[in-house]
NUTIVO-666536 format. One record per residue (C-alpha): residue in one letter; residue number from 1; x, y, z. Coordinates in nm, 3 decimals, decimal comma, padded with zeros to 5 digits, m for minus. Layout:
<recs>
A|NUM|X|Y|Z
...
</recs>
This chain:
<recs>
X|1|m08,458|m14,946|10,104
X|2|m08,234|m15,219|09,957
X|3|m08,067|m15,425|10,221
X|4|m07,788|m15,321|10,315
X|5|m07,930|m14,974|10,355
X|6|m08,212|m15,153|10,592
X|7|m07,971|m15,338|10,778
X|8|m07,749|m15,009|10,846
X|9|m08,059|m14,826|10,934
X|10|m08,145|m15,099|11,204
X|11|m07,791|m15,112|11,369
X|12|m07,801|m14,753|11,400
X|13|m08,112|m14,791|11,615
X|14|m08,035|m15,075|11,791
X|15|m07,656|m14,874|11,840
X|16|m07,866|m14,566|11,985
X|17|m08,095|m14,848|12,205
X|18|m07,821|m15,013|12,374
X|19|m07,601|m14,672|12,457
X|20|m07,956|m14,577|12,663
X|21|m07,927|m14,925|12,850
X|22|m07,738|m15,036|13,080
X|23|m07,468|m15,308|13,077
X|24|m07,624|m15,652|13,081
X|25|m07,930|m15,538|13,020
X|26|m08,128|m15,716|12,695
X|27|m08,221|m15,600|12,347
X|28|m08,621|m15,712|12,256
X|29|m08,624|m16,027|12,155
X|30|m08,575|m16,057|11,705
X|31|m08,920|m16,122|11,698
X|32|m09,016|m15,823|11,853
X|33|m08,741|m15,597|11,620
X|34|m08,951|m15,786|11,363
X|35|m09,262|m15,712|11,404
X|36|m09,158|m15,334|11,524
X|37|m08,930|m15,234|11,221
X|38|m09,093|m15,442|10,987
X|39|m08,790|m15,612|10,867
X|40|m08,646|m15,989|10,769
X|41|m08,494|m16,207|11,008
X|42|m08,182|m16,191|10,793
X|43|m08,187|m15,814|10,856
X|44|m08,225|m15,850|11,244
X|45|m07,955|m16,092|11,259
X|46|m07,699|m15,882|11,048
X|47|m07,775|m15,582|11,244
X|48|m07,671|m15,713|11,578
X|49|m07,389|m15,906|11,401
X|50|m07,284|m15,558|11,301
X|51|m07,309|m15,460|11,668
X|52|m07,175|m15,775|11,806
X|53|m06,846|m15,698|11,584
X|54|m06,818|m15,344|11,710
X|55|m06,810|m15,494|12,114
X|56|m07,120|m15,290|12,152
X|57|m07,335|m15,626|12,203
X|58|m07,292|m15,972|12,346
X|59|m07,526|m16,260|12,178
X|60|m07,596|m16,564|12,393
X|61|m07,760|m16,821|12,178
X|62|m08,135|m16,906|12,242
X|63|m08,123|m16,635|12,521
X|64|m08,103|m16,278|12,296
X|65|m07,882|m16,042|12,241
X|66|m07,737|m15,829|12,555
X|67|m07,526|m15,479|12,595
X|68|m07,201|m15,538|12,624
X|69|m06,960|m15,428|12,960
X|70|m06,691|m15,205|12,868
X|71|m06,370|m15,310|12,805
X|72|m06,119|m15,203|13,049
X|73|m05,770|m15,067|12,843
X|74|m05,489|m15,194|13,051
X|75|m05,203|m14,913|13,144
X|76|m04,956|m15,209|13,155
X|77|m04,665|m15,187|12,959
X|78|m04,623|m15,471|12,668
X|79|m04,362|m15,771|12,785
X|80|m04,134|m15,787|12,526
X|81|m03,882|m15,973|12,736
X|82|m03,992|m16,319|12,573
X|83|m03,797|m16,206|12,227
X|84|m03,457|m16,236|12,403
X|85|m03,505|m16,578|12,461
X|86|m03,661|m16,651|12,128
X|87|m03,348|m16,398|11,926
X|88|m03,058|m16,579|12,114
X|89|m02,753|m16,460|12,184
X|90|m02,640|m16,270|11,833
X|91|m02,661|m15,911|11,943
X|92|m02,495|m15,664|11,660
X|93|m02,424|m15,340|11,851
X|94|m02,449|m15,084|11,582
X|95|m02,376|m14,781|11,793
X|96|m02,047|m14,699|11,606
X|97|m02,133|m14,683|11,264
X|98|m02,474|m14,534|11,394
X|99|m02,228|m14,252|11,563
X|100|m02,056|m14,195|11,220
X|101|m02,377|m14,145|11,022
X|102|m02,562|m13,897|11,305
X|103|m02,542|m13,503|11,212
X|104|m02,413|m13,295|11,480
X|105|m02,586|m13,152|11,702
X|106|m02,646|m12,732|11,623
X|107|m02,338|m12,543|11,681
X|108|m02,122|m12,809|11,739
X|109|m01,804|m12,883|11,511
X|110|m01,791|m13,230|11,355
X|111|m01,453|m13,364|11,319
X|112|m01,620|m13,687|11,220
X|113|m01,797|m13,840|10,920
X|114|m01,708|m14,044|10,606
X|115|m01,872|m13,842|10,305
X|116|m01,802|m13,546|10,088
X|117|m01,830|m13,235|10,225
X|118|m02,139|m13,087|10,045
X|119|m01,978|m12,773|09,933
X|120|m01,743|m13,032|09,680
X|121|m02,011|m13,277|09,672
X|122|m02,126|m13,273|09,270
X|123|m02,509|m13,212|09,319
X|124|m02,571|m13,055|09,012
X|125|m02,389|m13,277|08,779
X|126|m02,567|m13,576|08,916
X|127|m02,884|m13,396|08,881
X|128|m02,797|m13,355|08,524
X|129|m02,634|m13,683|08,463
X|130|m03,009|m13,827|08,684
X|131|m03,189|m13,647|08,417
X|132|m03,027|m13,801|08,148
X|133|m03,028|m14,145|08,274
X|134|m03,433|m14,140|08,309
X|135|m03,442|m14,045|07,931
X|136|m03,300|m14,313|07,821
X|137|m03,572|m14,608|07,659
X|138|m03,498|m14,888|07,918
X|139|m03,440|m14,640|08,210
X|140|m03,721|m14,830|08,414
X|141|m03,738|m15,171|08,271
X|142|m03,542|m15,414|08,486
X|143|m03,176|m15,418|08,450
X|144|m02,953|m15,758|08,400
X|145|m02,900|m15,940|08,755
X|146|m02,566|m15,882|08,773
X|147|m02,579|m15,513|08,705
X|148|m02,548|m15,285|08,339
X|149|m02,332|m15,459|08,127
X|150|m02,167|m15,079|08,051
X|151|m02,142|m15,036|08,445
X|152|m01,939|m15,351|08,450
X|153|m01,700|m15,329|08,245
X|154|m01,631|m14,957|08,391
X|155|m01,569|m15,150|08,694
X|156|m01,366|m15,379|08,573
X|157|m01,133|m15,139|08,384
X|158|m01,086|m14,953|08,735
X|159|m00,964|m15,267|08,914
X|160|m00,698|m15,364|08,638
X|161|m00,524|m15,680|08,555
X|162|m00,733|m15,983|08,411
X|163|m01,062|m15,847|08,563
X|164|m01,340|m15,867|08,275
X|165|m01,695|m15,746|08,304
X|166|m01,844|m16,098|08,336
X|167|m01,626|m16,062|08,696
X|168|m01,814|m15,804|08,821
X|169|m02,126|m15,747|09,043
X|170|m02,304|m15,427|09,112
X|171|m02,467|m15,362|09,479
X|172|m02,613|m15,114|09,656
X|173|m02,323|m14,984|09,800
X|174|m01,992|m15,075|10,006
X|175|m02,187|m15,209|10,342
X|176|m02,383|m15,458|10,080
X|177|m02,061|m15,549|09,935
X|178|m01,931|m15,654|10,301
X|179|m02,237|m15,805|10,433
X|180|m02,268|m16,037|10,092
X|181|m01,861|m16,105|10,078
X|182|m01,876|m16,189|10,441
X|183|m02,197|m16,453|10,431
X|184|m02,061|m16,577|10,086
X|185|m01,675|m16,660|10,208
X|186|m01,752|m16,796|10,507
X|187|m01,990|m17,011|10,735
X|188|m02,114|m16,906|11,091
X|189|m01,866|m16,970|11,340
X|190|m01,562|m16,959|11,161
X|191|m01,319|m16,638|11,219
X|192|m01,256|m16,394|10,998
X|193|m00,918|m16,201|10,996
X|194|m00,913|m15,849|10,994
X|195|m00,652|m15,563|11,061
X|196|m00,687|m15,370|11,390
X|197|m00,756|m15,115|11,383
X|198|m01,059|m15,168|11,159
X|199|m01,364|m14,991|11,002
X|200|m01,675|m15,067|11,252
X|201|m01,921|m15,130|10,970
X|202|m01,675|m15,442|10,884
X|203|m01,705|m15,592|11,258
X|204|m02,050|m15,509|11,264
X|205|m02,124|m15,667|10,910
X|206|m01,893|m15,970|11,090
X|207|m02,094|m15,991|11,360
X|208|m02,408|m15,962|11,188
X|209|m02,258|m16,327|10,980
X|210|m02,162|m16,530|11,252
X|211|m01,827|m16,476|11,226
X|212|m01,542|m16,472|11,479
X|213|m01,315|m16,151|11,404
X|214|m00,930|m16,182|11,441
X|215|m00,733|m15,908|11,511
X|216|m00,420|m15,859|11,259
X|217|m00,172|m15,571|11,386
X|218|m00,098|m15,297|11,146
X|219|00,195|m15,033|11,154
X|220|00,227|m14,732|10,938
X|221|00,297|m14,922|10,629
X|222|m00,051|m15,108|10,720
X|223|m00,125|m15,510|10,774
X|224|00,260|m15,655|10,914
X|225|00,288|m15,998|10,680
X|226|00,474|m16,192|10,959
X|227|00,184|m16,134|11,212
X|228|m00,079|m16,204|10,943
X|229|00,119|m16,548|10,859
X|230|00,110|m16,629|11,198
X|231|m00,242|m16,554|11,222
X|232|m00,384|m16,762|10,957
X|233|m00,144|m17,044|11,119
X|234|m00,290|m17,005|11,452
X|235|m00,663|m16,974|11,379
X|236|m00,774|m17,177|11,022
X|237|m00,907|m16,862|10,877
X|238|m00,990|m16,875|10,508
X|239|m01,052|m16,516|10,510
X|240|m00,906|m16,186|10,574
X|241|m01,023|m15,889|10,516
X|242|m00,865|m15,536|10,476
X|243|m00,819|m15,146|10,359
X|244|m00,495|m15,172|10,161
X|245|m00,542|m14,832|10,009
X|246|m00,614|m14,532|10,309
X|247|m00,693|m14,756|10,578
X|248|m00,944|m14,631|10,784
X|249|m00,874|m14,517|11,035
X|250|m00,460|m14,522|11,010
X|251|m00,492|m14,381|10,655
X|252|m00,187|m14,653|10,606
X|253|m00,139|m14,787|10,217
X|254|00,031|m15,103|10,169
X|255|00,342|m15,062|09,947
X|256|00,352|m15,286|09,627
X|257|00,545|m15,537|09,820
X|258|00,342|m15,595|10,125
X|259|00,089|m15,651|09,905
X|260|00,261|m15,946|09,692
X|261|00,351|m16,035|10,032
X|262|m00,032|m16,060|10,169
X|263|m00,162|m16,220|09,827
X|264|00,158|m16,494|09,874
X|265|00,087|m16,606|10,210
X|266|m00,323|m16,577|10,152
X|267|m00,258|m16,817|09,876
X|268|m00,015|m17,016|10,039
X|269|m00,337|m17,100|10,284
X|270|m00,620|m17,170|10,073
X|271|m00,763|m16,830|10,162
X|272|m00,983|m16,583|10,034
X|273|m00,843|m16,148|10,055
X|274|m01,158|m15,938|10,073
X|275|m00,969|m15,589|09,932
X|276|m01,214|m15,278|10,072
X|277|m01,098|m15,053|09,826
X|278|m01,345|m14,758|09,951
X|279|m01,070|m14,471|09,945
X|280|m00,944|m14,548|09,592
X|281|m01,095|m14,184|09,446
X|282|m01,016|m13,997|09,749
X|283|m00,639|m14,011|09,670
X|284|m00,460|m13,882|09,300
X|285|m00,159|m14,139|09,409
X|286|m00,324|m14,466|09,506
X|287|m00,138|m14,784|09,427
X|288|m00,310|m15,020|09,179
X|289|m00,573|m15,262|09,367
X|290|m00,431|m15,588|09,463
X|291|m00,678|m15,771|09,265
X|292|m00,505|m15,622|08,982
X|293|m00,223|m15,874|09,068
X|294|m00,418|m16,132|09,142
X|295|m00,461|m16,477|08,911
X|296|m00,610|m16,751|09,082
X|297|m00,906|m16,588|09,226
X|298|m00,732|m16,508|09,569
X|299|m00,919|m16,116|09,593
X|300|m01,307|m16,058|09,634
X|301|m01,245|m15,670|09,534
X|302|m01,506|m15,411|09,662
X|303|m01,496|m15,063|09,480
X|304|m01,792|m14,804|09,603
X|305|m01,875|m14,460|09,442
X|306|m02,060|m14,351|09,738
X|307|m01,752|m14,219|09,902
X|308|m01,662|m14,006|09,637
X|309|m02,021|m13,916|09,516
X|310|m02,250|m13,887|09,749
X|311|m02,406|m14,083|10,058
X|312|m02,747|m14,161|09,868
X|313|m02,534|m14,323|09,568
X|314|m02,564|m14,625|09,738
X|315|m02,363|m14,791|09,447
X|316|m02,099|m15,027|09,436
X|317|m01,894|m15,316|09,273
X|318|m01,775|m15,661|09,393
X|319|m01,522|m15,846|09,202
X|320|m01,472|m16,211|09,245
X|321|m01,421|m16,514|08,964
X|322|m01,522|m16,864|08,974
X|323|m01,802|m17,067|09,279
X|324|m01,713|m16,741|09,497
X|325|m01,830|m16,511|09,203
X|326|m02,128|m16,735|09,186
X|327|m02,218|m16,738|09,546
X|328|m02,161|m16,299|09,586
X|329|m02,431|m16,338|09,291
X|330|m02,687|m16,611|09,478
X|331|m02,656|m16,428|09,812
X|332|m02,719|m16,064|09,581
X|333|m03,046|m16,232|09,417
X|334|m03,199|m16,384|09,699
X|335|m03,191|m16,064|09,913
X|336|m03,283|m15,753|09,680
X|337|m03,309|m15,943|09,319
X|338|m03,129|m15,623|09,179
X|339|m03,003|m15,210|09,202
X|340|m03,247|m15,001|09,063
X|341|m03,191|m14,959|08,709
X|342|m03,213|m14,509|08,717
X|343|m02,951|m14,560|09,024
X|344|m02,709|m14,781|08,778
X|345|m02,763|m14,521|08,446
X|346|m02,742|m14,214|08,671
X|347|m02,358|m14,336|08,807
X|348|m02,312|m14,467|08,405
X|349|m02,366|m14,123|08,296
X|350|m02,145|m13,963|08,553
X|351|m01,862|m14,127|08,536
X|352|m01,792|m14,132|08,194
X|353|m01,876|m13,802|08,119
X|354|m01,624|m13,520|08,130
X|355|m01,774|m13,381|08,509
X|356|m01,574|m13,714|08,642
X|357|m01,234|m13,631|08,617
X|358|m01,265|m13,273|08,703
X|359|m01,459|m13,375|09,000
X|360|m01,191|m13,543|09,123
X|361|m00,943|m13,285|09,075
X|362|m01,153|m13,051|09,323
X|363|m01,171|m13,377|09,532
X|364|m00,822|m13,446|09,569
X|365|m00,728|m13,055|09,598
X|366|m00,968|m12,964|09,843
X|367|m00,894|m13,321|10,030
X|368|m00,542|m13,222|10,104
X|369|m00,599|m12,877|10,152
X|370|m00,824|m13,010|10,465
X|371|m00,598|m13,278|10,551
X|372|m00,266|m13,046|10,599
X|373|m00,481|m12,778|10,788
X|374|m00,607|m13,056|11,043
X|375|m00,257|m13,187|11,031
X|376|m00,078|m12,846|11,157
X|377|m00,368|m12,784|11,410
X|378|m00,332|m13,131|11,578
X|379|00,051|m13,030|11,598
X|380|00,034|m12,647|11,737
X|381|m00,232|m12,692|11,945
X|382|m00,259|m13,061|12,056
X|383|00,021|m13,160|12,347
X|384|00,112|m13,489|12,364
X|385|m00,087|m13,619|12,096
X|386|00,060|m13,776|11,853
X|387|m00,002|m13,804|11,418
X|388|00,013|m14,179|11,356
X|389|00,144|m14,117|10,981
X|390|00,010|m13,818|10,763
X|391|m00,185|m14,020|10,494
X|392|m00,168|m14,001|10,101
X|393|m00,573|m13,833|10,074
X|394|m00,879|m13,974|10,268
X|395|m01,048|m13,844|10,514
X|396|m00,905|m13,937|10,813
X|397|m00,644|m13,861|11,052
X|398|m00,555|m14,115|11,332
X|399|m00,415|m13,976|11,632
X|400|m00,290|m14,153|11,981
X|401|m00,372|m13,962|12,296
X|402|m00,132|m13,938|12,630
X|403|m00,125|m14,280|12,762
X|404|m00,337|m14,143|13,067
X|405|m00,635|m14,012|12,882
X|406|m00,974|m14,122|12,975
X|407|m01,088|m14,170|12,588
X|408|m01,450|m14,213|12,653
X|409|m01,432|m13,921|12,892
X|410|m01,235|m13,695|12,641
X|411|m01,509|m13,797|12,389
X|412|m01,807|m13,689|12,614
X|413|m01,629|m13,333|12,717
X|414|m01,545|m13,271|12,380
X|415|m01,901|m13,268|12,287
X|416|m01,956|m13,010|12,572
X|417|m01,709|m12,782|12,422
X|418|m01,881|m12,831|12,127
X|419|m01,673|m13,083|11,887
X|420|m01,737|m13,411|11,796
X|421|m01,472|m13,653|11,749
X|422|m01,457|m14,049|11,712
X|423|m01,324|m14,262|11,961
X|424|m01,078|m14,519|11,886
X|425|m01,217|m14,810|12,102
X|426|m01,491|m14,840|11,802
X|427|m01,203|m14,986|11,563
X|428|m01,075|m15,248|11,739
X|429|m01,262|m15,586|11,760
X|430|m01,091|m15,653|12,085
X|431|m00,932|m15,429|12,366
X|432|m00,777|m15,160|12,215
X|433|m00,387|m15,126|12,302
X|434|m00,438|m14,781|12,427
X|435|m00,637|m14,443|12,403
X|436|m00,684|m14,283|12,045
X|437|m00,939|m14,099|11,864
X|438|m01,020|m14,094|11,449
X|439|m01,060|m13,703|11,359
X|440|m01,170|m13,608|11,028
X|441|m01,158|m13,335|10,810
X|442|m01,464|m13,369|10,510
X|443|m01,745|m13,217|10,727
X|444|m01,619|m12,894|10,893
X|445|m01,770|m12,589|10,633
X|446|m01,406|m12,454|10,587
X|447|m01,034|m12,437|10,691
X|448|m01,129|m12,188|10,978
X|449|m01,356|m12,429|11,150
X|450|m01,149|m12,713|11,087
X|451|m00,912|m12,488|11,342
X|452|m01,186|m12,403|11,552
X|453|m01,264|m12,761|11,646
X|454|m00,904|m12,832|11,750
X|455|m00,893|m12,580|11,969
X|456|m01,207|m12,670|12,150
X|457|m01,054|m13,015|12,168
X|458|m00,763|m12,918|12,328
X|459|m01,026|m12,750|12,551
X|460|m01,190|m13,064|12,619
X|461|m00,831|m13,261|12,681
X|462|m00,699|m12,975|12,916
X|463|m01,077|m13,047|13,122
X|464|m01,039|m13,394|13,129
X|465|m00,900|m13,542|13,419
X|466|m00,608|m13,782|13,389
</recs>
């Protein structure tokens, strides 16, 4: 036998020795294993180092080599509590975007939810437009930092105005595009303005940065300029961020001249307007973006295709020009390098390929179609609630509840009667002014569910006690 075979052979004895022995008791002496197996000294010692490793053996030097006691496996439960201490203080709830992404339950009607609708959702023509993309020669050599040169400059002809290619970076997706504009713009510490209501991916992106969110108030027209003048007065900010195009969750879109008006007065204090342009394809009538007016580098602009697309096409676009253009690109190199190149050439080959435009037309159609259905329901069925403004597309509808509803108890007994809604306390980064809910139209299967979870909502607000 060569010797690791002989040194295997002689732990499985000695293995089969000490299970016949009791704990404490000794193994003969390496002399004796010598002399009785006929083996090297180097063998003898491996062997009960190969033991001694597996806790079946002790070794106490110049005394021998000894069966191990059991170890005892302790039923306590692991003490994690010394983390808190060591994390601090900066807790980022993430239930409310977690709430938004979570399929209903079975049988229960989801008038919630941010995506297409998978019966409009364009599967097969990303499949096709996927297949392409891997044929192509560089399809999975790494792509340029910054994104596809031809995925660029599509971006850049969608925002308008003097935005050029060499302006634009590509991430994976619209969350990315917040959590890099956000660490980018501003230091920890410093506040951040933001329309309430607001998305909660944006305060929780906020939070996640360090930042201290401000509260702008919006009205149906969106972000009021006074208040926002008065805000960047009060509190420093440098930044503010906002949904001037289908605000979620108002569905509000600023006119052309509230948004001079914002760009003015964001200029006027040395600040920085992070335009979340997420709804821009959900809409045939959107304004053009603000960057597009834009030209002194006031706008970070953030365009996604995941909206529109799908949720896996994690793909997305931030537009910014001089040191805060070069910072969105540090902060996108030092945490991912780069978007997978297929990713990039799969939404290349989409959009600019004839299934684009007609997949927006069924968009926007079937969009509206839900939106006025939801909209009629709210109103015949729906007593004293009221339709904050009936918005231009998206997928939301905003709605304020009788100033004695128990939102979070409306919420809860609307998921008994089997609908799930979104309450409004989720969109404000402070105490919300009064009871609403967020109810959206993109995920019921059809026109006659859409119906179907109203009524079991009014269900739910009839049960509720006041």
């Amino acid at each position: 036998m060569n010797d690791d075979s002989s040194i295997a052979h002689l732990a499985a004895i000695l293995r089969a020795e000490a299970a016949a022995l009791a704990p404490g008791d000794r193994l003969p002496s390496s002399r004796e294993l010598i002399r009785r197996h006929n083996v090297s000294p180097v063998t003898v010692s491996r062997a009960i180092g190969r033991l001694a490793a597996e806790g079946k053996v002790v070794t106490r030097p110049g005394s021998g080599a000894y069966v191990a006691h059991p170890v005892t496996r302790t039923t306590e439960s692991a003490d994690l509590s010394w983390q808190t201490v060591a994390l601090g203080d900066r807790v980022v709830d993430e239930s409310g975007v977690a709430a938004l992404l979570t399929p209903p339950p079975e049988g229960v009607i989801p008038l919630t939810g941010g995506y297409l609708n998978p019966r409009v959702r364009p599967d097969k023509h990303l499949a096709q437009a996927a297949a392409r993309a891997v044929r192509r020669p560089d399809a999975w050599a790494m792509p340029p930092l910054n994104g596809l040169a031809e995925l660029r400059r599509w971006f850049a002809d969608q925002a308008g105005g003097e935005v050029t290619a060499a302006d634009a970076l590509v991430v994976s997706g619209g969350q990315a595009a917040l959590t890099h504009a956000f660490r980018s713009l501003a230091a920890p510490g410093t506040p951040l303005l933001m329309e309430t209501p607001t998305y909660p991916g944006a305060l929780a992106a906020a939070k996640a940065a360090g930042l201290r969110a401000t509260a702008v108030p919006t009205d149906a027209e969106g972000v009021r300029p006074e208040l926002l003048a008065e805000a960047f007065a009060l509190t420093g900010a440098r930044v503010f961020y906002c949904q001037p195009t289908l605000h979620n969750p108002t569905g509000a879109t600023l006119s052309a001249e509230r948004r001079r008006q914002v760009l003015d007065i964001a200029r006027a204090n040395g600040a920085f307007v992070i335009e979340d342009d997420y709804a821009r394809y959900l809409t045939p009538h959107a304004p053009a973006p603000m960057v597009s007016m834009d030209h002194h580098g006031t706008v970070v602009y953030i365009n996604s295709l995941t909206k529109v697309l799908s949720p896996s096409l994690r793909l997305a676009a931030v537009i910014a020009r001089g040191p805060a253009g070069r910072r969105l690109r540090s902060s996108q190199l030092v945490e991912s390098f780069f978007v997978a190149r297929p990713l990039q050439e799969t939404a290349l080959e989409f959009v600019t390929s004839g299934a684009w435009p007609r997949h927006l037309r069924a968009v926007h159609a079937d969009l509206v179609q839900r939106r006025d259905t939801l909209a009629a329901a709210i109103a015949g069925r729906l007593g004293g609630v009221e339709l904050h403004l009936l918005p231009i597309g998206g997928h939301h509808l905003w709605v304020r509840l009788p100033p004695e509803t128990d939102e979070g108890a409306l919420v809860e007994e609307a998921r008994r009667c089997g609908v799930l809604v979104s309450p409004g306390r989720i969109y404000y980064p402070a105490e919300p002014p009064g009871p609403h809910l967020r109810l959206s139209h993109n995920q019921a299967a059809h026109a006659a569910e859409l119906s179907e979870g109203v009524d079991r909502l009014a269900q739910a607000l009839a049960n509720t006690p006041k």
